[in-house]
N, CA, C and O atoms as a Maestro MAE file, in Angstrom:
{
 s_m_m2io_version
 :::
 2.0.0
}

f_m_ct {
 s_m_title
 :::
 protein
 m_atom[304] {
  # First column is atom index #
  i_m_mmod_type
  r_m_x_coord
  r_m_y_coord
  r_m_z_coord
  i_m_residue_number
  s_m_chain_name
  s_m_pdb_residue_name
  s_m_pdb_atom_name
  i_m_atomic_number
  :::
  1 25 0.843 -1.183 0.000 1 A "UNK " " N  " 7
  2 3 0.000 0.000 0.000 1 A "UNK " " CA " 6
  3 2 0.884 1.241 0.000 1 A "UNK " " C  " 6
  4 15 1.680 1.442 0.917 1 A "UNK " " O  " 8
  5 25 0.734 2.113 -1.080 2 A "UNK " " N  " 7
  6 3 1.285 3.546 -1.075 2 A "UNK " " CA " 6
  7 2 1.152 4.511 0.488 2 A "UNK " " C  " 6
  8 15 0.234 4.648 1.296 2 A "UNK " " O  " 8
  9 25 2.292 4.953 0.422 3 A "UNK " " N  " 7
  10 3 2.421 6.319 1.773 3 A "UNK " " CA " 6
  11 2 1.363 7.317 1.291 3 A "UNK " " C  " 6
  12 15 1.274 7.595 0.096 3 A "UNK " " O  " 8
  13 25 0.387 7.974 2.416 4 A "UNK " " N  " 7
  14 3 -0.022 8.785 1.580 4 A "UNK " " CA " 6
  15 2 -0.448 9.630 2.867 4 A "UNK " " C  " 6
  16 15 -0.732 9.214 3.990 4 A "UNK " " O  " 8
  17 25 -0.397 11.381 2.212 5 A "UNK " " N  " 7
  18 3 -0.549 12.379 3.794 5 A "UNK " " CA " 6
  19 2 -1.872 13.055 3.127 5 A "UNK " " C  " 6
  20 15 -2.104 13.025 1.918 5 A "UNK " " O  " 8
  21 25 -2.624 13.612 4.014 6 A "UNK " " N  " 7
  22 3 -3.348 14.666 3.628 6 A "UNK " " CA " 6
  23 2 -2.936 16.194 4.317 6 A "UNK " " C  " 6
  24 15 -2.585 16.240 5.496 6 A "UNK " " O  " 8
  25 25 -3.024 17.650 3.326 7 A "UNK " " N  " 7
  26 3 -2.472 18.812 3.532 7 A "UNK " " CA " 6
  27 2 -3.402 20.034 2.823 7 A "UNK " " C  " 6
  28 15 -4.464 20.107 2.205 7 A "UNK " " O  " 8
  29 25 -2.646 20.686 3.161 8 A "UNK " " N  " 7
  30 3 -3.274 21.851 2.391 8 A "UNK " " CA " 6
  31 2 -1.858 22.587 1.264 8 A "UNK " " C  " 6
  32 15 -0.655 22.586 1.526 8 A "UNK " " O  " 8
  33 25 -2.445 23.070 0.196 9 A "UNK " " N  " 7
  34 3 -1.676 23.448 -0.602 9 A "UNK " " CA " 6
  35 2 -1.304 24.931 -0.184 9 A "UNK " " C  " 6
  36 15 -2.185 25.714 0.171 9 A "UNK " " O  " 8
  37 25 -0.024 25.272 -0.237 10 A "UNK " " N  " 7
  38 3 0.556 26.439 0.070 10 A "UNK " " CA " 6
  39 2 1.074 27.080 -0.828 10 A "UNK " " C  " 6
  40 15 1.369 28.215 -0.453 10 A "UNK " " O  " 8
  41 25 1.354 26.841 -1.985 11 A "UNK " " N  " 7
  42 3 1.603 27.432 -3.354 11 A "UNK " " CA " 6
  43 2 1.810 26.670 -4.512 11 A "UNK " " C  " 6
  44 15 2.254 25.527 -4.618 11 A "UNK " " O  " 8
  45 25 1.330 27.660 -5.579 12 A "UNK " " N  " 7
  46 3 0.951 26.659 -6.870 12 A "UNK " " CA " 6
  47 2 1.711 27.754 -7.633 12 A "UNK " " C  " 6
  48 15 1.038 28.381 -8.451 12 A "UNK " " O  " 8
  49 25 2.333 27.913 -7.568 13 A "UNK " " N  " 7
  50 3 3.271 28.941 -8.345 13 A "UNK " " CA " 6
  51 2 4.170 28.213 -9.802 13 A "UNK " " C  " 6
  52 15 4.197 28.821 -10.873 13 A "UNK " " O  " 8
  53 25 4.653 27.257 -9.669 14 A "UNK " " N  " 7
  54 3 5.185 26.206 -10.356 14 A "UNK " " CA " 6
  55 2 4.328 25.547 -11.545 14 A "UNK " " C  " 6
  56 15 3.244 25.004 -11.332 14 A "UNK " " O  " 8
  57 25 4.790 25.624 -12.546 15 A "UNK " " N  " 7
  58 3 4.305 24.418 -13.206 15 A "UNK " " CA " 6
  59 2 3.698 22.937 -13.387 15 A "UNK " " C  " 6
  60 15 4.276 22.212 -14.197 15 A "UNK " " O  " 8
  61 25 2.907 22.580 -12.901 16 A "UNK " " N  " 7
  62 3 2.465 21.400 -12.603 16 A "UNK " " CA " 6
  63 2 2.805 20.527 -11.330 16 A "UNK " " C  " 6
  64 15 2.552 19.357 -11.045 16 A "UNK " " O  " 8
  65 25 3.564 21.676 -10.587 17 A "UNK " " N  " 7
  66 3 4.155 21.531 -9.097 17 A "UNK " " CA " 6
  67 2 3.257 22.323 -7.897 17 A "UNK " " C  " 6
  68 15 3.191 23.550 -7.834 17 A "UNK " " O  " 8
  69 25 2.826 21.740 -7.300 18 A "UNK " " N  " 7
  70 3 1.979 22.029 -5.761 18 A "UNK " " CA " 6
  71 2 3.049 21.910 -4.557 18 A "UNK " " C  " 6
  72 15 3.901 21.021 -4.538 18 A "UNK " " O  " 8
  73 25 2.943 22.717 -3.736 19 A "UNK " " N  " 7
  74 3 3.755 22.657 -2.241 19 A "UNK " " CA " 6
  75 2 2.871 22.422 -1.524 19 A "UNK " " C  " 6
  76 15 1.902 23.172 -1.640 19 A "UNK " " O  " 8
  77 25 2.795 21.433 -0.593 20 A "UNK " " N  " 7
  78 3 1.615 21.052 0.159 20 A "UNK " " CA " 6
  79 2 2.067 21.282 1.803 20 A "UNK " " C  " 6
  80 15 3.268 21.493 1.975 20 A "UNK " " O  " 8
  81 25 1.640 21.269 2.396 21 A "UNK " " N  " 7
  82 3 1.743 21.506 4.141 21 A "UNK " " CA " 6
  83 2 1.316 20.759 4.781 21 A "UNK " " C  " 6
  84 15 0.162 20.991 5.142 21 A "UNK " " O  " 8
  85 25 1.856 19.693 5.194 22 A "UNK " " N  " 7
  86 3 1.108 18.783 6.179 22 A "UNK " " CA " 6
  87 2 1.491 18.834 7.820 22 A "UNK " " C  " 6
  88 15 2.609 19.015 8.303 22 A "UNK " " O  " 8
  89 25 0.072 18.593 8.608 23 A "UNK " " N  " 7
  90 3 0.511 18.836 9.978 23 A "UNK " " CA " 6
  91 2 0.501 17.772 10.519 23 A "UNK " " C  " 6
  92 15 0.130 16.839 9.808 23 A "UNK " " O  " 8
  93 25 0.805 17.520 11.648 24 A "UNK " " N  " 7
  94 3 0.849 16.180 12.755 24 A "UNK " " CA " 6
  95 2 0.587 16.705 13.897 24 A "UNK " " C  " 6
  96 15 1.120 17.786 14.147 24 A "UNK " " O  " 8
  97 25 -0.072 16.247 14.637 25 A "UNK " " N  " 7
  98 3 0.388 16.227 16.447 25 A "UNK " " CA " 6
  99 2 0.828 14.991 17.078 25 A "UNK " " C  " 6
  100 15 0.042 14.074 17.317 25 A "UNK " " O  " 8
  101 25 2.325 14.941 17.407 26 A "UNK " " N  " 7
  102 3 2.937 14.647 18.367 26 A "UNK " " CA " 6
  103 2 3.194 14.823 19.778 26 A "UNK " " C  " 6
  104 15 3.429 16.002 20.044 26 A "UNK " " O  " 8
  105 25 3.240 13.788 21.095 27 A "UNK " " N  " 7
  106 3 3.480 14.098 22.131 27 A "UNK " " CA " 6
  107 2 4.773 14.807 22.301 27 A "UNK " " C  " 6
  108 15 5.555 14.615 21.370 27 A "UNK " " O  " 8
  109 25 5.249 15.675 23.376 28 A "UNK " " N  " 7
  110 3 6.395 16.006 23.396 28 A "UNK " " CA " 6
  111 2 6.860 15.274 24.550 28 A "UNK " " C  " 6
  112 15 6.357 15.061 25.653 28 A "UNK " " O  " 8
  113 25 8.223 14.862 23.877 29 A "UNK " " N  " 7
  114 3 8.638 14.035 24.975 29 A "UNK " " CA " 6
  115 2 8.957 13.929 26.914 29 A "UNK " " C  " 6
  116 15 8.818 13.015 27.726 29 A "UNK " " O  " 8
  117 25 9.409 15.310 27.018 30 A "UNK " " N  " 7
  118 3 9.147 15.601 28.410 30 A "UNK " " CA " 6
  119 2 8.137 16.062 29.536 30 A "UNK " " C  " 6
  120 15 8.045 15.818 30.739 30 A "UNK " " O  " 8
  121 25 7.254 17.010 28.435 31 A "UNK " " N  " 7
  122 3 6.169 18.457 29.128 31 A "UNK " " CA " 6
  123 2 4.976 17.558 28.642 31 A "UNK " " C  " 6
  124 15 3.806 17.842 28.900 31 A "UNK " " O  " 8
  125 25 5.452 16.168 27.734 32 A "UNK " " N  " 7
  126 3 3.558 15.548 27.820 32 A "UNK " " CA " 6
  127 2 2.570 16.732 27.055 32 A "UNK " " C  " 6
  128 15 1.461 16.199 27.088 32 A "UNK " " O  " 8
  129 25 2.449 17.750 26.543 33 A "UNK " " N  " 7
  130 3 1.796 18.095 25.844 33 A "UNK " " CA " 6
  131 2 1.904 17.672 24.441 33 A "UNK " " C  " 6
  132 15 2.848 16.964 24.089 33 A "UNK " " O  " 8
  133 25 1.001 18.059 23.619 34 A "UNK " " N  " 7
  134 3 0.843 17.941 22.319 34 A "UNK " " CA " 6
  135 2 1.032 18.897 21.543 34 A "UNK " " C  " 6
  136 15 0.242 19.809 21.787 34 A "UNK " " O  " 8
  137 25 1.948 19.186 20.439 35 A "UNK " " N  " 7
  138 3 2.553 19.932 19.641 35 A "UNK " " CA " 6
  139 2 2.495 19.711 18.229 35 A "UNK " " C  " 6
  140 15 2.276 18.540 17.918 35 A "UNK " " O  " 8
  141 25 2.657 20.658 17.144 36 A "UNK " " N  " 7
  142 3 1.787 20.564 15.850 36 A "UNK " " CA " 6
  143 2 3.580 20.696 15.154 36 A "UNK " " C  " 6
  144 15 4.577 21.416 15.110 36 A "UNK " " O  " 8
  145 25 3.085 19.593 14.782 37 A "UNK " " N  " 7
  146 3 4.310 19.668 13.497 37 A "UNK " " CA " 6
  147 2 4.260 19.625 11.879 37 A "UNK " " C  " 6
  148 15 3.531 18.997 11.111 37 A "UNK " " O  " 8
  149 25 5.189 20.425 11.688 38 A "UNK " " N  " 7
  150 3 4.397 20.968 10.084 38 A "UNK " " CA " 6
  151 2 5.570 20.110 9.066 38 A "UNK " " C  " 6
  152 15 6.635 19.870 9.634 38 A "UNK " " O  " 8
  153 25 5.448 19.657 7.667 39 A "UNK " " N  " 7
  154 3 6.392 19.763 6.868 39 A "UNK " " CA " 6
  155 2 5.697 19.908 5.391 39 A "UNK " " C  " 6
  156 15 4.593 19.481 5.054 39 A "UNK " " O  " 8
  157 25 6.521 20.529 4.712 40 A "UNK " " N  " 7
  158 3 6.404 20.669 3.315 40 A "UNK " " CA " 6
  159 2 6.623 19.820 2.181 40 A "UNK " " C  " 6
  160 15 7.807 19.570 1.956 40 A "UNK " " O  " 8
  161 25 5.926 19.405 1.548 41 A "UNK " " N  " 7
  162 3 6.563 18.762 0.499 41 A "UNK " " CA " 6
  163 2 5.970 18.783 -1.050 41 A "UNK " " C  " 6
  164 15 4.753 18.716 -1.217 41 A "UNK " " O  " 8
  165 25 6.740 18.863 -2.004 42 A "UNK " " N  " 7
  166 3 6.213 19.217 -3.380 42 A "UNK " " CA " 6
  167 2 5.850 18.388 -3.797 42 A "UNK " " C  " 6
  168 15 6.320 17.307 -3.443 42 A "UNK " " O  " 8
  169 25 4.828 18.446 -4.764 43 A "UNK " " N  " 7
  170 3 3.531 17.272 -5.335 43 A "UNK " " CA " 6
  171 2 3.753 17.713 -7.086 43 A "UNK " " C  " 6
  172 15 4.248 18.764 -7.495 43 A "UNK " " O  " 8
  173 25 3.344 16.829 -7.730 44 A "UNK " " N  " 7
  174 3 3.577 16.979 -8.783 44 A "UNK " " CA " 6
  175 2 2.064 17.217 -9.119 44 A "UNK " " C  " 6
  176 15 1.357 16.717 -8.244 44 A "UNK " " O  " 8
  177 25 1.468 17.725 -9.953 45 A "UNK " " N  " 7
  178 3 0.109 18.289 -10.194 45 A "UNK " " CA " 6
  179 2 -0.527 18.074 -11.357 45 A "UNK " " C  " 6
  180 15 -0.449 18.970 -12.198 45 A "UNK " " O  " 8
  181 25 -1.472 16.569 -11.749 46 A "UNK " " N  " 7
  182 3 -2.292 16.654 -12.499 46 A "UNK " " CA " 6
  183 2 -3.427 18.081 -12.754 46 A "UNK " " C  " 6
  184 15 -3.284 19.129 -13.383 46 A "UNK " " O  " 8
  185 25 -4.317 17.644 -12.114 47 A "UNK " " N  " 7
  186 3 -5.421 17.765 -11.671 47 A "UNK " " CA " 6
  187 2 -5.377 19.406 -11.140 47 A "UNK " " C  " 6
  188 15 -4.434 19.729 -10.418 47 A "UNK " " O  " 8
  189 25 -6.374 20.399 -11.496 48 A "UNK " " N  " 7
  190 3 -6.301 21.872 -11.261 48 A "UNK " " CA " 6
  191 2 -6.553 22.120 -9.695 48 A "UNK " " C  " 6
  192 15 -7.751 22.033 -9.425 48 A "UNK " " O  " 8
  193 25 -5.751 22.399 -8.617 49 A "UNK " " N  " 7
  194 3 -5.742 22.834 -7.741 49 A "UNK " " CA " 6
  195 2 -5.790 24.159 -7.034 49 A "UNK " " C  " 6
  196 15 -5.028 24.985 -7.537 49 A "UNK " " O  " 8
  197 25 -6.303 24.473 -6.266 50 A "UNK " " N  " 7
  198 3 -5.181 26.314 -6.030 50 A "UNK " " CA " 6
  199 2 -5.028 26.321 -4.960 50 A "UNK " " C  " 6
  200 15 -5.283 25.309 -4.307 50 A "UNK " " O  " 8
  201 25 -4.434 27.749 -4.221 51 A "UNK " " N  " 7
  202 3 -3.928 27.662 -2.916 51 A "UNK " " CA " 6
  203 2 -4.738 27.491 -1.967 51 A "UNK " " C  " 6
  204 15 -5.376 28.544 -1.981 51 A "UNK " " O  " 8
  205 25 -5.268 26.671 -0.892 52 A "UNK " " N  " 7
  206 3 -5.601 26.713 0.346 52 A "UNK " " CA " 6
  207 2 -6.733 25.690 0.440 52 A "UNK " " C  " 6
  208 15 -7.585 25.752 1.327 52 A "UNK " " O  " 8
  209 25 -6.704 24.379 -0.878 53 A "UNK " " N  " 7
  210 3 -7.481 23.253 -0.671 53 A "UNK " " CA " 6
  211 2 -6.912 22.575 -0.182 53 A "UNK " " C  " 6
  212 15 -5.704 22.764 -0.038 53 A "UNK " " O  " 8
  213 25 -7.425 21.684 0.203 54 A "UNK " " N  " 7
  214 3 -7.173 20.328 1.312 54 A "UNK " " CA " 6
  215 2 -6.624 18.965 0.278 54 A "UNK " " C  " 6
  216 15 -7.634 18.272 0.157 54 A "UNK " " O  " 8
  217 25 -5.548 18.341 -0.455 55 A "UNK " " N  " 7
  218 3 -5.779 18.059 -0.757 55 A "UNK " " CA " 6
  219 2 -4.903 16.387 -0.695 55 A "UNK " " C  " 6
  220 15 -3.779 16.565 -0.227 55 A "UNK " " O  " 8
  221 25 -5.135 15.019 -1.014 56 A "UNK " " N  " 7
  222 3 -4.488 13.648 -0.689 56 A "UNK " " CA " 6
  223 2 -3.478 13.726 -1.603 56 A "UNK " " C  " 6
  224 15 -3.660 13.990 -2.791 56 A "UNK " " O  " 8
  225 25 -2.322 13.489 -1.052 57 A "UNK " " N  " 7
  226 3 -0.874 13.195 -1.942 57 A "UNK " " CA " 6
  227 2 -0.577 12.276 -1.620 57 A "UNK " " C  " 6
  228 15 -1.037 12.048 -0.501 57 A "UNK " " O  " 8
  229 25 0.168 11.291 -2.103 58 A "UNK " " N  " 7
  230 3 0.591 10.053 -2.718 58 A "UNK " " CA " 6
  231 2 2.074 9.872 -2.714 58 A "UNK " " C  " 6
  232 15 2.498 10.702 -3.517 58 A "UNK " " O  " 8
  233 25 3.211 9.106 -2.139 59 A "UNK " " N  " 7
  234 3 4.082 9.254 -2.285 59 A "UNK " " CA " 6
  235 2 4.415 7.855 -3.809 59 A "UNK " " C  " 6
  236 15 3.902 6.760 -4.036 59 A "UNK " " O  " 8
  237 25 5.288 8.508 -4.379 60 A "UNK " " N  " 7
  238 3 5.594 8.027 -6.097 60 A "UNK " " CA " 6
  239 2 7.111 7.871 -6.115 60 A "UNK " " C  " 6
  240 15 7.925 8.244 -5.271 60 A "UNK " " O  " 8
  241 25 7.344 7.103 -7.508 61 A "UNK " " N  " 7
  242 3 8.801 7.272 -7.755 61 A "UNK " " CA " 6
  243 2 9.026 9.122 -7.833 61 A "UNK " " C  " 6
  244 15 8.131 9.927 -7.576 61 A "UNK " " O  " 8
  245 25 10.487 9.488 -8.265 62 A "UNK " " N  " 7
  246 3 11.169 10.341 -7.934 62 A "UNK " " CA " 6
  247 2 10.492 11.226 -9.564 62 A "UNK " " C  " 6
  248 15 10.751 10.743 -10.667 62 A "UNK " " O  " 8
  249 25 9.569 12.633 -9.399 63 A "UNK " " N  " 7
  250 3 9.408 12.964 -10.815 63 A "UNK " " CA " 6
  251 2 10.351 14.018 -10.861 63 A "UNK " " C  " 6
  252 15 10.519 14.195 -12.067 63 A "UNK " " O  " 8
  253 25 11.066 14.821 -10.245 64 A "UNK " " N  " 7
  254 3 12.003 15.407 -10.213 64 A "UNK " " CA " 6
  255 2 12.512 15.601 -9.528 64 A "UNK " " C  " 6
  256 15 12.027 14.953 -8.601 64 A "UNK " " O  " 8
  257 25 13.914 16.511 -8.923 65 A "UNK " " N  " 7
  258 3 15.235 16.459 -8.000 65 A "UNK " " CA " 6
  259 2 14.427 16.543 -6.440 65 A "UNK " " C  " 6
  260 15 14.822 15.932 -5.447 65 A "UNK " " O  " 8
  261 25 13.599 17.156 -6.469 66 A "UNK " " N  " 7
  262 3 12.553 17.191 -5.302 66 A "UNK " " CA " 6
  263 2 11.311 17.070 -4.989 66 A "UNK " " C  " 6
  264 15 10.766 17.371 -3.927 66 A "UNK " " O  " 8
  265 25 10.795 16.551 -6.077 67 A "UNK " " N  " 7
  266 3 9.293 15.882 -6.405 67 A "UNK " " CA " 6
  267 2 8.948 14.317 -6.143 67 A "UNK " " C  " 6
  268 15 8.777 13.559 -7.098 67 A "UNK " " O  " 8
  269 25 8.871 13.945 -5.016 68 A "UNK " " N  " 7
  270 3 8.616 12.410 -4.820 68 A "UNK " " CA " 6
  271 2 7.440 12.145 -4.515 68 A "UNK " " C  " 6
  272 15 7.180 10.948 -4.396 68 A "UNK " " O  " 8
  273 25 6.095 13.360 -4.237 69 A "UNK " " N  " 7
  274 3 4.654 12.696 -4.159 69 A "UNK " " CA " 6
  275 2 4.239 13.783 -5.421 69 A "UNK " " C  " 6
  276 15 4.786 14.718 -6.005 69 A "UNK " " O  " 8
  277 25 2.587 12.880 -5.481 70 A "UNK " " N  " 7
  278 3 1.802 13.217 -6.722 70 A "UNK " " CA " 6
  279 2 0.497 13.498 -5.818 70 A "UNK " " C  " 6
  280 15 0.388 12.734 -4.859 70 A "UNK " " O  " 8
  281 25 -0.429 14.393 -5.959 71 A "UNK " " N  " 7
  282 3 -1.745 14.907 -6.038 71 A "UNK " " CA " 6
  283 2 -2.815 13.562 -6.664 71 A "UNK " " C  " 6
  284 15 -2.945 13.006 -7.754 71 A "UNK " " O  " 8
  285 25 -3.536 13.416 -5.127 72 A "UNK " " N  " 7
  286 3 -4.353 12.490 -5.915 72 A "UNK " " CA " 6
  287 2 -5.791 12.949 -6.393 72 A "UNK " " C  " 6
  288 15 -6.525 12.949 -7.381 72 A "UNK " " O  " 8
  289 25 -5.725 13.361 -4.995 73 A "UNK " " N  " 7
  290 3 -7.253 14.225 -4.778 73 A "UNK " " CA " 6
  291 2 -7.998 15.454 -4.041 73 A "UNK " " C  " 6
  292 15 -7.646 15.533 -2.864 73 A "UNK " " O  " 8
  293 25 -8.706 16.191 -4.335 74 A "UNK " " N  " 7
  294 3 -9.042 17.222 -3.530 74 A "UNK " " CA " 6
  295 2 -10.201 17.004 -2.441 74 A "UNK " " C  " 6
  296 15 -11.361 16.831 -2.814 74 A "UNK " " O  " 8
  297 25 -9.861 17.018 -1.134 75 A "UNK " " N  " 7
  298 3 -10.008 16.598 -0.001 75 A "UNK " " CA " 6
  299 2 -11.015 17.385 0.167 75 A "UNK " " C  " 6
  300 15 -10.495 18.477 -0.060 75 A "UNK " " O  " 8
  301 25 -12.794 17.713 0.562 76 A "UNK " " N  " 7
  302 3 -13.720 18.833 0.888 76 A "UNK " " CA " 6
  303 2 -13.218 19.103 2.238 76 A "UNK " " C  " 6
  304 15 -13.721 19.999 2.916 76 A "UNK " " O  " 8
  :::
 }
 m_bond[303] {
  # First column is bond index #
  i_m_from
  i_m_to
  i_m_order
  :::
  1 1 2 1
  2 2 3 1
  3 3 4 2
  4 3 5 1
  5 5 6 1
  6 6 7 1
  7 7 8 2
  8 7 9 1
  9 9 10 1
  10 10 11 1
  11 11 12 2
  12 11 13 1
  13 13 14 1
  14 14 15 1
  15 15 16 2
  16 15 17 1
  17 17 18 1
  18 18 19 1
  19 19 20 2
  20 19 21 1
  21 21 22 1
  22 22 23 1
  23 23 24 2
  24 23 25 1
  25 25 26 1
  26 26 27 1
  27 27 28 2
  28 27 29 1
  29 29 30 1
  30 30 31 1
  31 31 32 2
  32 31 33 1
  33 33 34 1
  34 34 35 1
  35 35 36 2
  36 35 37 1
  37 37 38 1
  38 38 39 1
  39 39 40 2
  40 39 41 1
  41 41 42 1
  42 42 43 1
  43 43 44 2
  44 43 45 1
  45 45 46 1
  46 46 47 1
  47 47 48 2
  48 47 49 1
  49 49 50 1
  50 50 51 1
  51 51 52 2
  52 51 53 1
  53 53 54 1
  54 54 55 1
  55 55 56 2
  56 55 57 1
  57 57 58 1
  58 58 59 1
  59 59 60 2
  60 59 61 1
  61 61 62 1
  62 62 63 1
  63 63 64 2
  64 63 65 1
  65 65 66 1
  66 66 67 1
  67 67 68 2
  68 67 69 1
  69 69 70 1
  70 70 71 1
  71 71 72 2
  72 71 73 1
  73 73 74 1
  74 74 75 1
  75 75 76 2
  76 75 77 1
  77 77 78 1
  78 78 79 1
  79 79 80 2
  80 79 81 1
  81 81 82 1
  82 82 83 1
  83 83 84 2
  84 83 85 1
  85 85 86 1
  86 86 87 1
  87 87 88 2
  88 87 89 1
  89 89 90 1
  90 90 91 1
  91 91 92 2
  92 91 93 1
  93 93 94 1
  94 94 95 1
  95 95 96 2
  96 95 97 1
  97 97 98 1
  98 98 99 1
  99 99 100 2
  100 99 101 1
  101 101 102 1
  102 102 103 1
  103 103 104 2
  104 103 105 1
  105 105 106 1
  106 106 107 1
  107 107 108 2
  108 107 109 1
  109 109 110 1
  110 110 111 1
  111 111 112 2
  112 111 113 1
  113 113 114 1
  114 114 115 1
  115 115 116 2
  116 115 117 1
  117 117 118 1
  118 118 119 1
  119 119 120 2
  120 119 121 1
  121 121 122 1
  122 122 123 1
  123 123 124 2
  124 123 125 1
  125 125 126 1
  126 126 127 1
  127 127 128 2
  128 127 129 1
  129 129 130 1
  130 130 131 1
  131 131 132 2
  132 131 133 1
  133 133 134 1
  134 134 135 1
  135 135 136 2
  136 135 137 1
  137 137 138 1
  138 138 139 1
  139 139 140 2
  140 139 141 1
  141 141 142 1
  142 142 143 1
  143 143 144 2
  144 143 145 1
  145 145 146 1
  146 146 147 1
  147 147 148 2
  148 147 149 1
  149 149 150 1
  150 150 151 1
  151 151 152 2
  152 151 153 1
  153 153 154 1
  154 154 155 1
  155 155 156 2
  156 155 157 1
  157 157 158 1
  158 158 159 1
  159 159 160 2
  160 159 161 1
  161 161 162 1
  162 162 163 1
  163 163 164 2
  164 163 165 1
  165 165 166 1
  166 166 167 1
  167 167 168 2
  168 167 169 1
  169 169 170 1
  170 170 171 1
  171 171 172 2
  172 171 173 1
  173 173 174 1
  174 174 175 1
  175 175 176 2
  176 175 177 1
  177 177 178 1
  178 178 179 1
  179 179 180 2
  180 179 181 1
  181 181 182 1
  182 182 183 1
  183 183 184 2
  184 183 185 1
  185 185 186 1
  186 186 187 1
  187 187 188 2
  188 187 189 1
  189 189 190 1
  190 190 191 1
  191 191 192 2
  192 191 193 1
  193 193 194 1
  194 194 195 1
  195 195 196 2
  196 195 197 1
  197 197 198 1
  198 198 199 1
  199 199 200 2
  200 199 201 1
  201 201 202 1
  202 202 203 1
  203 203 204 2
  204 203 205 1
  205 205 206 1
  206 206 207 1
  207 207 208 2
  208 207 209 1
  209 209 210 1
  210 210 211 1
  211 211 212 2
  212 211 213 1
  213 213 214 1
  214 214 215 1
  215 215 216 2
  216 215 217 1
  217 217 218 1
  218 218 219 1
  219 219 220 2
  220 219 221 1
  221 221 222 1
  222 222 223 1
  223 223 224 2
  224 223 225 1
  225 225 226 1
  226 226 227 1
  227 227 228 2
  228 227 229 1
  229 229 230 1
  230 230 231 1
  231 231 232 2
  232 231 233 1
  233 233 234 1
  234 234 235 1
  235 235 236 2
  236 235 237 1
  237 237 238 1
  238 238 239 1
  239 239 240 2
  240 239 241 1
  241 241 242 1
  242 242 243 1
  243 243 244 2
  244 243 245 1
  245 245 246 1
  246 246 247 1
  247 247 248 2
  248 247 249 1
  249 249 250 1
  250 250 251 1
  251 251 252 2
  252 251 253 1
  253 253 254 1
  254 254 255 1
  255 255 256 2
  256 255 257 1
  257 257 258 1
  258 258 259 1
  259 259 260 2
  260 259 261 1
  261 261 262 1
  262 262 263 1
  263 263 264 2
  264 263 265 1
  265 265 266 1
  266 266 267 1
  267 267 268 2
  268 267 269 1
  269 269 270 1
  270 270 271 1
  271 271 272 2
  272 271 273 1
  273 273 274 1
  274 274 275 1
  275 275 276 2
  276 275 277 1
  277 277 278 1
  278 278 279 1
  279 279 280 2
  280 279 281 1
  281 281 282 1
  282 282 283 1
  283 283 284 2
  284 283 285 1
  285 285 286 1
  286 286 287 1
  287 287 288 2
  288 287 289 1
  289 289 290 1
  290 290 291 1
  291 291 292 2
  292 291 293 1
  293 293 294 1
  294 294 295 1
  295 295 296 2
  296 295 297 1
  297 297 298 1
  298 298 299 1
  299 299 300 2
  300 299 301 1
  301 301 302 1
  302 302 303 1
  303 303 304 2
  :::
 }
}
């Protein structure tokens, strides 16, 4: 079964390239609270997106030097 995150898109500035934002909450290891962790990662972009949908990425072979997931779907 494919890796796959859900995010929100943070810029579509690129050519058929999406930057997506995905969050987590993790415990922190000492203080026991819960803390939001963010990372970025570029999506390769069928499908017409724009900034600030929700949308399922897919991790894929390598489509360019920093493109390793693909856009599957737009998340309501």
């Amino acid at each position: 079964m494919a890796h796959f995150e859900i995010g929100t898109v943070v810029s579509a500035k690129m050519p058929k390239t999406v930057v997506v934002k995905v969050a987590r909450r993790v415990k922190h290891p000492l203080y026991k609270k819960l803390v939001t962790k963010t990372k970025k990662f570029k999506a390769h972009n069928e499908i017409d997106v724009q900034i600030g949908q929700k949308v399922k990425i897919v991790e894929t072979k390598p489509v360019a030097k920093d493109v390793h997931f693909k856009v599957m779907e737009v998340v309501s």
